[in-house]
C-alpha positions as CSV (number, residue, x, y, z in Angstrom):
1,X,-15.3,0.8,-31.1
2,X,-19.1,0.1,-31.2
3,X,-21.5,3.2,-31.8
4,X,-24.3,3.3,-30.0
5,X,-27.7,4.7,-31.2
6,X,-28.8,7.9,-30.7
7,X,-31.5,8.3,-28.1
8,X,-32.9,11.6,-28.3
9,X,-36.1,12.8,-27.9
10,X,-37.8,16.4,-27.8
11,X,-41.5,16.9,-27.2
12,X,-43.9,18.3,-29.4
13,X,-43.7,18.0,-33.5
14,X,-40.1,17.3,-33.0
15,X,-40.5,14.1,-31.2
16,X,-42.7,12.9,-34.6
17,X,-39.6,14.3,-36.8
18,X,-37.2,12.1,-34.6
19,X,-39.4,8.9,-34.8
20,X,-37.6,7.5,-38.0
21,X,-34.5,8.2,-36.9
22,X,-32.5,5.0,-35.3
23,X,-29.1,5.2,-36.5
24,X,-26.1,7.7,-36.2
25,X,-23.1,8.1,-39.1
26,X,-19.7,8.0,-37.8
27,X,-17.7,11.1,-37.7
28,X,-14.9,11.0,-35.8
29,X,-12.4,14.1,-34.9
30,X,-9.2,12.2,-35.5
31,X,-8.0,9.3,-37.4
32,X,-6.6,7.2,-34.9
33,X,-8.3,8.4,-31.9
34,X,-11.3,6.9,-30.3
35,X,-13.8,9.3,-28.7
36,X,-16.2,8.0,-26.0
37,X,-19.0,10.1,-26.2
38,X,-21.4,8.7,-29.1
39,X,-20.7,10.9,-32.5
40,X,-24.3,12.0,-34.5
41,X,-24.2,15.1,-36.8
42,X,-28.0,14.9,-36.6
43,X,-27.9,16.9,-33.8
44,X,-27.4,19.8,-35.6
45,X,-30.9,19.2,-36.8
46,X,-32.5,20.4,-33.4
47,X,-29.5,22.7,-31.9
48,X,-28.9,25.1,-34.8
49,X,-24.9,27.5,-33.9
50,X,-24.6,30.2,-35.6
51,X,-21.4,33.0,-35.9
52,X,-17.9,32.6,-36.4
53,X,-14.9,30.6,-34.3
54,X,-14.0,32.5,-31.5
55,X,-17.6,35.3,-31.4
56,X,-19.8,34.3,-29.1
57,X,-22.5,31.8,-31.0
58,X,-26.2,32.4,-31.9
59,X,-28.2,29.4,-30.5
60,X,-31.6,28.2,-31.5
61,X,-33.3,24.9,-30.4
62,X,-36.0,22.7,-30.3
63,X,-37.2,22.3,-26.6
64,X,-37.2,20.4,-24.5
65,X,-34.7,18.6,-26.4
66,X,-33.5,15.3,-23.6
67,X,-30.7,13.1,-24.7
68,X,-30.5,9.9,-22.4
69,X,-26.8,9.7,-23.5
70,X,-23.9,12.2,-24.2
71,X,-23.6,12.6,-27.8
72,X,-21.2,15.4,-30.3
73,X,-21.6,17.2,-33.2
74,X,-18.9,19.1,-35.1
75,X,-20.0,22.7,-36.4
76,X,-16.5,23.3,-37.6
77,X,-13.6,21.4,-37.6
78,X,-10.4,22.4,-36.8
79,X,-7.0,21.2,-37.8
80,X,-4.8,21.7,-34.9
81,X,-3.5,19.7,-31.8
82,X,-5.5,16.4,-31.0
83,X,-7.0,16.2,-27.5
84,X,-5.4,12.5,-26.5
85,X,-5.6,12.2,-23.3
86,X,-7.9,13.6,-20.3
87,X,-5.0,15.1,-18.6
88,X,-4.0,17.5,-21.6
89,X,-4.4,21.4,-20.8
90,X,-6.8,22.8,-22.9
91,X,-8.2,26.5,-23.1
92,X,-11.7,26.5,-24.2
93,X,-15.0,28.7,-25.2
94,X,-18.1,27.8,-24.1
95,X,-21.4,28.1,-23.5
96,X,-24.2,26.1,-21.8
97,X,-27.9,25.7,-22.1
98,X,-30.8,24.5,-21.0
99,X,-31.9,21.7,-22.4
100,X,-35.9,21.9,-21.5
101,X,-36.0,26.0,-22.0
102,X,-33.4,26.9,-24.4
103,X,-32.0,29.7,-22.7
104,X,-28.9,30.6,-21.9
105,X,-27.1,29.1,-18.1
106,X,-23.4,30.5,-18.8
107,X,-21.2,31.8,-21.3
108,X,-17.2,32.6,-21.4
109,X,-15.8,35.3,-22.9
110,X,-15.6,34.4,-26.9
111,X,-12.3,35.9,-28.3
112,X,-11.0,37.7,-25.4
113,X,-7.4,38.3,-25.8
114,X,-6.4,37.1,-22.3
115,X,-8.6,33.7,-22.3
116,X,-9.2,32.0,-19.0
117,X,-6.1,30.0,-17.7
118,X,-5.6,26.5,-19.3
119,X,-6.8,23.5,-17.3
120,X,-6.6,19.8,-17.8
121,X,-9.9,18.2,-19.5
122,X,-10.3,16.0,-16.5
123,X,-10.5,19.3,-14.5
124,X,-13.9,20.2,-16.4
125,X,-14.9,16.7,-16.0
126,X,-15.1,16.8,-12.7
127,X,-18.5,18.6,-13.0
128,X,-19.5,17.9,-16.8
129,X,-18.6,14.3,-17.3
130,X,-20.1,14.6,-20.8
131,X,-17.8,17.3,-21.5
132,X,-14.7,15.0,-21.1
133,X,-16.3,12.3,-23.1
134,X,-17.8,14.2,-25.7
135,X,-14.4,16.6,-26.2
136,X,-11.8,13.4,-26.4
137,X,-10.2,13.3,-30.0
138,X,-11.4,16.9,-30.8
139,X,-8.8,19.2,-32.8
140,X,-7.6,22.9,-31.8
141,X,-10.3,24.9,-33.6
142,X,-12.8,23.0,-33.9
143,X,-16.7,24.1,-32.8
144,X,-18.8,21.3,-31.1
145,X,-22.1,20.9,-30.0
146,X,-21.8,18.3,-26.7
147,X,-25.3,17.5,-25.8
148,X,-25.3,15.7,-22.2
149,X,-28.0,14.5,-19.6
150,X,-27.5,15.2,-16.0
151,X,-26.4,11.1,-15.5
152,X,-23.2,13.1,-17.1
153,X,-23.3,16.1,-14.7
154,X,-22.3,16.0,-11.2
155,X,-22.9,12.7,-11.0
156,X,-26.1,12.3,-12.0
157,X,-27.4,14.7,-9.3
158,X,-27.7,17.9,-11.9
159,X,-25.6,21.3,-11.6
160,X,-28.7,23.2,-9.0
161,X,-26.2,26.1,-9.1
162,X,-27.0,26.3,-12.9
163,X,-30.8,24.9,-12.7
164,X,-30.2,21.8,-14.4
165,X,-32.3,19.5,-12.3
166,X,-32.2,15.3,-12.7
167,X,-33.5,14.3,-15.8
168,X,-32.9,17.5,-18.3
169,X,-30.5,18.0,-20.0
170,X,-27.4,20.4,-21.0
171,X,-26.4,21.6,-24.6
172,X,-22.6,23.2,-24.3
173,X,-21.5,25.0,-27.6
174,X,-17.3,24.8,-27.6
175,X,-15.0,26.1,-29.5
176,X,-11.4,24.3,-28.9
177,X,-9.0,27.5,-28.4
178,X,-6.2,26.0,-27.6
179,X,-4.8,22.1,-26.9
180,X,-1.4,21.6,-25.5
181,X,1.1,18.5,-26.0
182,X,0.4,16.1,-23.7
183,X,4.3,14.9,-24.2
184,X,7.3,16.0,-25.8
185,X,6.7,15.9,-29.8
186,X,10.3,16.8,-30.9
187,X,12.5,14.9,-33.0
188,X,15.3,12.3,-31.5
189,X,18.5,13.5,-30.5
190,X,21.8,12.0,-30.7
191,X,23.0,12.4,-27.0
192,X,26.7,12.8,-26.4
193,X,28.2,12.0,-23.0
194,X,29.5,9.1,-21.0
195,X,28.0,8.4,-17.7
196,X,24.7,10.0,-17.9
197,X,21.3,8.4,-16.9
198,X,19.3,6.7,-19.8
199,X,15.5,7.3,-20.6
200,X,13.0,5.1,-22.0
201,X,9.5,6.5,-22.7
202,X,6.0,4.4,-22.5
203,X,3.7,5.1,-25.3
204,X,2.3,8.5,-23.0
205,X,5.5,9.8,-23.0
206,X,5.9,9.3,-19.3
207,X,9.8,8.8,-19.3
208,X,11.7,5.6,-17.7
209,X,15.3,6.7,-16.2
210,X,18.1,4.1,-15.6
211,X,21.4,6.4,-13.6
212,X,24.3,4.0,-14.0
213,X,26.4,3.2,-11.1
214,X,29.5,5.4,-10.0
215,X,29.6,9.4,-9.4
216,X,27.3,11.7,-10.7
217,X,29.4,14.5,-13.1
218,X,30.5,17.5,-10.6
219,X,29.5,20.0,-13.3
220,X,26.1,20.9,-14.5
221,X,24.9,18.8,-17.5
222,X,21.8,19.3,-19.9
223,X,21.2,17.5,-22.9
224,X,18.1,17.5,-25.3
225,X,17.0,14.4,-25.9
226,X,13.9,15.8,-28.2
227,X,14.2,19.0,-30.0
228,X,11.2,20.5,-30.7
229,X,10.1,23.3,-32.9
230,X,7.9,25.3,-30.4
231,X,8.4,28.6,-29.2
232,X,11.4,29.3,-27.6
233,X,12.0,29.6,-23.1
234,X,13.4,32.8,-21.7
235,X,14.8,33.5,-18.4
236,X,11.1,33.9,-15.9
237,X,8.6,32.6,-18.6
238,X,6.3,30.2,-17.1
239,X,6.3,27.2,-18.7
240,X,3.6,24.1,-19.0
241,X,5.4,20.9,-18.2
242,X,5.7,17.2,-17.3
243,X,8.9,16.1,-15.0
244,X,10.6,13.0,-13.0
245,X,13.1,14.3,-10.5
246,X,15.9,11.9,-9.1
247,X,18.4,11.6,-6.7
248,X,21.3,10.1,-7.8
249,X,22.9,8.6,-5.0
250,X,19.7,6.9,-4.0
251,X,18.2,6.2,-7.8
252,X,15.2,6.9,-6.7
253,X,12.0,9.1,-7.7
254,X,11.1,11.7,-5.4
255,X,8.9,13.5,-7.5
256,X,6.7,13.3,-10.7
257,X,4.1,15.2,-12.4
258,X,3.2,12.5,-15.0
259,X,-0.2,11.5,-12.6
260,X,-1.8,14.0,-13.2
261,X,-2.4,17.3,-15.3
262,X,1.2,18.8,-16.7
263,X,2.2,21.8,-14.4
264,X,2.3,25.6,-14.7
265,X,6.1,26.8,-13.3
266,X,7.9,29.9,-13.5
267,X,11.2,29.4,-13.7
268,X,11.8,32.4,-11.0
269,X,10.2,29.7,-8.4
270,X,12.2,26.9,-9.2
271,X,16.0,26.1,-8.4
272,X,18.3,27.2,-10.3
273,X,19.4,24.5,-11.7
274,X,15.9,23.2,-13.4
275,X,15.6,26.8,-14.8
276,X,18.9,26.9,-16.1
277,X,18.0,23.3,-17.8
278,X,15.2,25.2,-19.7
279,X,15.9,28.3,-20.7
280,X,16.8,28.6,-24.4
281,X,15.0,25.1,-24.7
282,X,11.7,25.3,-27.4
283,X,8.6,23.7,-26.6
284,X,8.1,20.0,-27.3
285,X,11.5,19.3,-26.3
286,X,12.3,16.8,-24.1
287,X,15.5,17.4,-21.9
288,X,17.6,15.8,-19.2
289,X,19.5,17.5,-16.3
290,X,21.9,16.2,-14.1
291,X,21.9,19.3,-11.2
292,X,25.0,19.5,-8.7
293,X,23.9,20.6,-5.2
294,X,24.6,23.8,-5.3
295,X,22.2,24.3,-8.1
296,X,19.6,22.4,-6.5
297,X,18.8,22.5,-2.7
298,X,22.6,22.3,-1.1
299,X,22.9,21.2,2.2
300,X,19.6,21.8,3.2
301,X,17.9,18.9,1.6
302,X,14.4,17.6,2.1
303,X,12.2,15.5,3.3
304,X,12.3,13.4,0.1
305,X,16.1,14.8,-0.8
306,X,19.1,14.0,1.1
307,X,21.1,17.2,1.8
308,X,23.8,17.5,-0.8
309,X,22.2,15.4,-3.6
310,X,22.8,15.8,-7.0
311,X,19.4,15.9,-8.8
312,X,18.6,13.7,-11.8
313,X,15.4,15.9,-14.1
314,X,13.5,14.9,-17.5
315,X,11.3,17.4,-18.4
316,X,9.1,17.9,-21.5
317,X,8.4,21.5,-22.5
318,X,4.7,21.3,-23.2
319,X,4.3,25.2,-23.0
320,X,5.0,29.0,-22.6
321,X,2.3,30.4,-20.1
């Protein structure tokens, strides 16, 4: 992937320090994955973090410090889960500041023991497209600097809520609490069992599912098709997943979380036949259920589900809410 330059500029002495400066060294999160905000350790030069992972930082900058593109610097890098995809749940630490002042705009709670709920990446880019860019490939504990203009917040139009007006800038300090699979990660499973539905999976995990022809099994059936070595599901955990649901008679999809973000369910509001399918499962396993009627919605049905269908479920276990 071409790197681009690094186009910073601060007022003042600064501006004369940054004059010589016209290329950026390479320093990517993770082998493997491309990021797609422009990497430059350099910035550390004019944003200076201080204080351990997980305490809220000490921040010092040169000001105004402008960046006409969204650039990231790792402070510390972590070795956990990879950010892979914008849709991955992610629980993070941050806090933002003003790029032309210096000060402060908002700040999470650093090391609280009941963080903020996970959302998906694409959930803070929404607001902070920089954010998304500049966090792609980043590990679970790392601390990064993500320096963005306002082309990269709200659309261009600036955050007024915050003060950030077009044309200034926002330095976010982020420490990477937590990253969730973004797809089952356990290992393959010899699957006993004649006459169940087959599964393929694309490279994103998202799961292909061929029911053969003939009658679905009259008994409940589960079968792991990836065991992972996560933490293990008990009866009313909420769990973090991605699903297809099928009916069998009709071998069609009638539902599927694998558009978006994975979900947050607790197995006391689901039928009984997906929470039986999960509990006693660990997370990053990957498991298929065929549910009988009377484990799923009966003969009530619908508006997607025939009344008296057998449902047909693969679900990774991402994780324990």
């Amino acid at each position: 992937m071409r790197k681009l330059p690094l186009l910073l500029a601060a007022l003042g002495a600064s501006a004369l320090v940054l004059a010589g400066c016209s290329a950026s060294t390479p320093e990517p999160f993770a082998a493997g994955c491309d990021t797609l905000a422009v990497s430059d350790p350099s910035v550390t030069d004019l944003v200076t973090v201080k204080g351990e992972f997980g305490v809220a930082p000490k921040v010092t900058m040169y000001s105004p410090f402008v960046t006409e593109q969204t650039v990231h610097s790792v402070v510390e890098a972590g070795h956990g889960r990879v950010i892979d995809t914008p849709n991955q749940l992610v629980s993070l630490d941050m806090a933002l500041y003003s790029g032309t002042t210096g000060a402060q705009l908002v700040t999470s709670v650093f090391g609280d023991a009941n963080p903020a709920k996970p959302i998906a990446l694409s959930s803070w880019g929404e607001t902070f497209e920089g954010l998304q860019r500049g966090l792609m490939c980043a590990t679970e504990g790392s601390r990064v600097i993500v320096a963005m203009p306002s082309d990269d917040v709200a659309g261009g139009q600036g955050v007024g809520a915050l003060g950030i007006a077009p044309g200034e800038s926002i330095v976010a300090v982020v420490d990477v609490r937590d990253v969730f699979r973004s797809k089952a990660d356990g290992a393959d499973q010899f699957v006993a069992g004649h006459g169940l539905p087959t599964v393929v999976r694309a490279a994103d995990g998202q799961p292909g599912v061929t029911i053969p022809v003939g009658a679905p099994p009259s008994e409940f059936v589960a079968r792991t098709l990836k065991l992972g070595d996560g933490d293990t599901v008990q009866a009313g955990d909420t769990v973090i997943v991605q699903y297809t649901g099928l009916t069998w008679n009709e071998r069609a999809v009638f539902d599927s979380s694998w558009s978006g973000p994975a979900r947050e369910m607790s197995l006391d509001g689901v039928i009984p036949g997906f929470a039986q399918a999960l509990e006693g499962q660990t997370v990053g396993s990957q498991v298929l259920a065929v549910i009988p009627p009377e484990l799923g919605y009966g003969d009530q049905g619908t508006p997607k589900i025939p009344a008296n269908s057998t449902l047909v479920f693969v679900v990774d276990i991402l994780g324990i809410g």
